[in-house]
N, C-alpha and C positions, 0 to 999 in steps of 0.2 A: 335831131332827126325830124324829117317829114311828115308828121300824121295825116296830113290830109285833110286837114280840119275846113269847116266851108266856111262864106262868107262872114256867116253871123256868126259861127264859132272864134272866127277869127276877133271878132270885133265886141263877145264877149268876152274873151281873153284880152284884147288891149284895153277894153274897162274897167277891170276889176283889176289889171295893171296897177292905172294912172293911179285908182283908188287906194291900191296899196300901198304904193309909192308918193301920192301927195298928202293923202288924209291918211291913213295906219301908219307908216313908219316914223312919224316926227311924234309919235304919242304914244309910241309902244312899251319907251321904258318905264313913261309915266304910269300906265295903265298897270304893268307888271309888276310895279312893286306898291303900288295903291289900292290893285286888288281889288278896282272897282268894274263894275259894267258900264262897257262903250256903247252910251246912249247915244253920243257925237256920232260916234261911226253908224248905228243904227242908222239913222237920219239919213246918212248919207247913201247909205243902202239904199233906203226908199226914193229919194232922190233918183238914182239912180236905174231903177227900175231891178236890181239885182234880187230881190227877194222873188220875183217875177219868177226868176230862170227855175225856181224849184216846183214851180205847179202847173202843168199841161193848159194850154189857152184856150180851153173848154170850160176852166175854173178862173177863167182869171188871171194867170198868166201869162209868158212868153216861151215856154221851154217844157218844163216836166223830167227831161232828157239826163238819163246818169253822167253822160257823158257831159252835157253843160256845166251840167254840178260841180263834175269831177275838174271840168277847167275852172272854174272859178275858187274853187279850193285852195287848189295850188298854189294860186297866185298871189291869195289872202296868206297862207299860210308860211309861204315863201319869204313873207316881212316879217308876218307874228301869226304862231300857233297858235294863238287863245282868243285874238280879238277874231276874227272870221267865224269862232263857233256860233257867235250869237244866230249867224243865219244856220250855220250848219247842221246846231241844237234843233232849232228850228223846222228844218229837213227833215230830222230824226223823229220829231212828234206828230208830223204833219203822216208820214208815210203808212204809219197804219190806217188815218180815214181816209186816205188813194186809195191803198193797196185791200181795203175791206169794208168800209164804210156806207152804207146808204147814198145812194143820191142827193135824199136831202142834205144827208150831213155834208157832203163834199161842198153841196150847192150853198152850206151856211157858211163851212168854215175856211174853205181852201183860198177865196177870194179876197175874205180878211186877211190871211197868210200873205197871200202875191204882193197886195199894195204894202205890206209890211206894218200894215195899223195893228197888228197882235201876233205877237211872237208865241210858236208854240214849242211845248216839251215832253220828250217822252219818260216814262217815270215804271222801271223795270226792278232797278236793286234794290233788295232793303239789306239788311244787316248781314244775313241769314242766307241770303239768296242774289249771292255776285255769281260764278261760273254755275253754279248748280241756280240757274234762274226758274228752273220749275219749283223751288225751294219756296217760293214765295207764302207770306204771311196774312198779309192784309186783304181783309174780306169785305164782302159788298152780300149784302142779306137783303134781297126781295121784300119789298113793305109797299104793298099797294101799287102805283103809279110812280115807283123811288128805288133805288137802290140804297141803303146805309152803308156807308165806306168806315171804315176803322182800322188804323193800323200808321205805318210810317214810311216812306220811302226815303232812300239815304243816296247822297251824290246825283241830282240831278242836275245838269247840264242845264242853265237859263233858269232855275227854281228860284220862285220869284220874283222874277221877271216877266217871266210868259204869263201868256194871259188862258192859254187851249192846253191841258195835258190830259195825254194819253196814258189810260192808268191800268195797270196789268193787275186785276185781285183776283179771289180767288173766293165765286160764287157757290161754290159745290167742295166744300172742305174734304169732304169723305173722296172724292176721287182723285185728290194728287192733282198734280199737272194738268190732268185732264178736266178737272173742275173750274178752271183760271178762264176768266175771261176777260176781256178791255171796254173801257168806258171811259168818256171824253167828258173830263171836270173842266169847271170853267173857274179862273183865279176870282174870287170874293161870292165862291157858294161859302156859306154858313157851315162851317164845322171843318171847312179848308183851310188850313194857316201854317209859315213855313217857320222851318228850324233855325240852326244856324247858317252862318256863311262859310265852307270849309275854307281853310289857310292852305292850300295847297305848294308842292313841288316845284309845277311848272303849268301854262295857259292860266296865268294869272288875269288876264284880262277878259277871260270868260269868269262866268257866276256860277258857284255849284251850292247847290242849299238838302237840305232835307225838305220833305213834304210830311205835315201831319195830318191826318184824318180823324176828327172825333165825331162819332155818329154824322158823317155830312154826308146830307141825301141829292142825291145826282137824280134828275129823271129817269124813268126809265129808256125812252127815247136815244140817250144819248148812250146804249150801250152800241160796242160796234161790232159788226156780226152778230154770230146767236151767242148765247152763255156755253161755255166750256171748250169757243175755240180763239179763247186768248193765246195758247203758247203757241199754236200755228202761228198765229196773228203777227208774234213777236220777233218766230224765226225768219215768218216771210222777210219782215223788216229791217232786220240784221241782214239778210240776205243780199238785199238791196242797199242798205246804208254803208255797210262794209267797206266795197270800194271809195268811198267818201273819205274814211279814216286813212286809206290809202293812200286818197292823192292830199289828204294834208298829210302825211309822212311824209313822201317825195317831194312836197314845196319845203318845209322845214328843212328840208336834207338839202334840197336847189340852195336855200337862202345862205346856209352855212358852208356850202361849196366855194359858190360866189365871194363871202367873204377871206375863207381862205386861199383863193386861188389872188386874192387881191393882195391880200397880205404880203405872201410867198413873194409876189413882184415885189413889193414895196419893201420889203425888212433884209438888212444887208446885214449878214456876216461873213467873216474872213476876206471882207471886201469884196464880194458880190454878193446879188439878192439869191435869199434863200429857194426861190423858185431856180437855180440854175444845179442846183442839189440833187441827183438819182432819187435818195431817199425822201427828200420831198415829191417830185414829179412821181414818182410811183403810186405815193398815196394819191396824190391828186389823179391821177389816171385812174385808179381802184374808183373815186368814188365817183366820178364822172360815169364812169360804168352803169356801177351798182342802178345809177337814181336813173339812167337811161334805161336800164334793164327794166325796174319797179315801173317807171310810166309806163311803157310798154304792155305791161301786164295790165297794168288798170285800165288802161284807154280800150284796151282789146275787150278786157272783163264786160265794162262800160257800152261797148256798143254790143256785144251779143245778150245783154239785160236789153238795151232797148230795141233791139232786135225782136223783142219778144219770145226768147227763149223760156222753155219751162221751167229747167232746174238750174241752177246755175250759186248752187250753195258751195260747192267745192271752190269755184274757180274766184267767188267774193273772200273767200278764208287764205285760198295764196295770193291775193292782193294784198290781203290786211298782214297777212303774218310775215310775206318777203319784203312790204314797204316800210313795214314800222322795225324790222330789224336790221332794214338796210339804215333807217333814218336816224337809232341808235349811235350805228358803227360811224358812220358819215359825220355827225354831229363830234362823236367822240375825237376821231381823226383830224375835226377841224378845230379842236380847242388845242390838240397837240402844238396840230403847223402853227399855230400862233403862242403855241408856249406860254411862259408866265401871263401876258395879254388876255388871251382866251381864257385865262382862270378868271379874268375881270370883270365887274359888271358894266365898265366902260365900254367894251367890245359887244356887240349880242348875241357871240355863238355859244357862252356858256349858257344864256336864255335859250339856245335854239336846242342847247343839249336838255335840258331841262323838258323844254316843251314834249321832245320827241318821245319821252320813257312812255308819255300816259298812250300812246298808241302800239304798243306793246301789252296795252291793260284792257282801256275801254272798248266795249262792245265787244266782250268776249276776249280772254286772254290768249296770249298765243298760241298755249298750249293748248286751250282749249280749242282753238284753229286748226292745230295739228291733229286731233282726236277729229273735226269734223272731214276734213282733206282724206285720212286714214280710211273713216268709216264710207265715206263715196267713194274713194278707189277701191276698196274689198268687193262694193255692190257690182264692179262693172265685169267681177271674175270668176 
């Protein structure tokens, strides 16, 4: 289909193409089963100006635009689910000092972010506090001109890598959720140091670590907004990054389409190829659908966010909950058309079926997407 897309769109999208297509795909199995961080690919990011597309060109950037985001996603994700996070981690820790931050802080951090010289991370779950995120543990205690942090964060996205995280604690213990506020730590403050490296499922070529905190004192400066309005701070941010996890569902779900739709030609039984099959072409039309339907909804999502809409929390949750469920189904269906093959690691759609579960998970589960879609359609009756 037609989006519409303009010039530059268009020519962000044949960028982040070639990138995927010359530098990501010839190193993706490497990276998936070595479970390391795509420093190569970073580079090439920067190279490229791609880290640009995520910060408004008032900070430093070229873009800002969900919708930029949203096509470059794709297109990363559409080779490999895991190597793309590094920027998209990235997106995710930068958006609460846009979306609440000081001037100055924008003016210090966001332009380090564009040029891509410091990767940043946002740092939400601990152990105790995955879907229930007002659950959170770890405290920051007022000491002069300092905050003192203590506590752990568990599965962040780029942890130890990045250089800027975004840290949800929880200033005012006696009030709950309402006590939680955010503060921007920087990687080699004193009393900062990370955990393990988790062995994950699938986006093996993204980095996920714990964060430890023992008494590490943050400036005061660098907290963002006032004290006790971190979990706004985090929902704004989910609100907005949401669609993101979206359109990397639909590229994952694009990349494994593609290969089975290749396949289907290529693989002959009973003496013709299996693409000349009902029950092949059926599935292949189901999920040609599906991922046309999912963009659709994000790109739309995507431009009434930049639009400057107010709320727009319902309509990020049927992004993230109809693309990561279509990107499942699609993923699944395409390990099938390729049969014994697809169960192989020689092929990459069992990688893509892999990739696609943790978006079903991260940033809020889908259930949990369904409880918030539920609770804003009630409000409108």
């Amino acid at each position: 289909m037609d989006y519409f897309l303009t010039e530059e769109q268009l020519e962000i999208k044949e960028i982040a193409r070639k990138v995927a297509e010359e530098k990501i795909k010839p190193i993706r199995a490497k990276y998936d089963e070595g479970h390391e961080f795509p420093w190569e690919i970073v580079d090439v990011f920067k190279q490229t100006d791609l880290f640009a597309v995520l910060v408004p060109e008032e900070y430093g950037g070229i873009s800002g635009k969900v919708v930029d985001v949203a096509i470059i996603t794709e297109e990363f994700s559409r080779i490999c689910g895991g190597i793309g996070l590094s920027l998209g981690g990235s997106g995710l820790g930068m958006y609460p000092i846009l979306i609440s931050g000081s001037e100055e802080q924008r003016q210090k951090y966001l332009p380090l972010i564009a040029d891509g010289e410091k990767l940043a991370a946002f740092a939400l779950t601990e152990a105790n506090a995955g879907s229930d995120a007002g659950g959170i543990e770890t405290t920051a205690i007022k000491d002069g001109d300092f905050y003192v942090l203590n506590g752990t964060k568990q599965w962040i996205t780029n942890g130890g890598e990045a250089d800027i995280y975004t840290v949800f604690v929880l200033t005012d213990k006696s009030k709950g959720a309402r006590g939680a506020s955010c503060l921007i730590v920087e990687k080699g403050t004193e009393g900062f140091s990370f955990g393990k490296k988790e062995d994950k499922m699938g986006i093996r070529g993204s980095v996920t670590r714990e964060l430890i905190f023992d008494n590490c004192r943050v400036p005061k400066e660098n907290l963002i907004g006032r004290e006790g309005k971190g979990f706004i701070i985090a929902m704004k941010t989910f609100d907005k990054s949401r669609p993101m996890v979206a359109a990397q569902a639909v590229g994952i779900a694009q990349g494994a389409y593609e290969e089975a739709a290749r396949y289907a030609k290529e693989r002959h039984q009973f003496g013709k190829p299996i693409s000349s099959f009902q029950a092949v072409q059926f599935m292949l039309a189901d999920m040609a659908t599906q991922i046309e339907a999912a963009r659709a909804l994000v790109l739309a999502t995507a431009r009434m966010i930049d639009a400057g809409v107010k709320r727009y929390a319902k309509e990020s949750a049927m992004c993230k909950v109809f693309a990561s469920d279509m990107a499942m189904k699609v993923t699944t269906d395409a390990v099938q058309i390729l049969g014994g093959y697809g169960y192989m690691k020689e092929y990459p759609v069992e990688k893509m079926m892999r990739d696609a579960k943790i978006t079903q998970i991260y940033e809020g589960t889908n259930q949990i997407q369904r409880s918030i879609i539920a609770s804003n359609l009630l409000k409108e009756f």
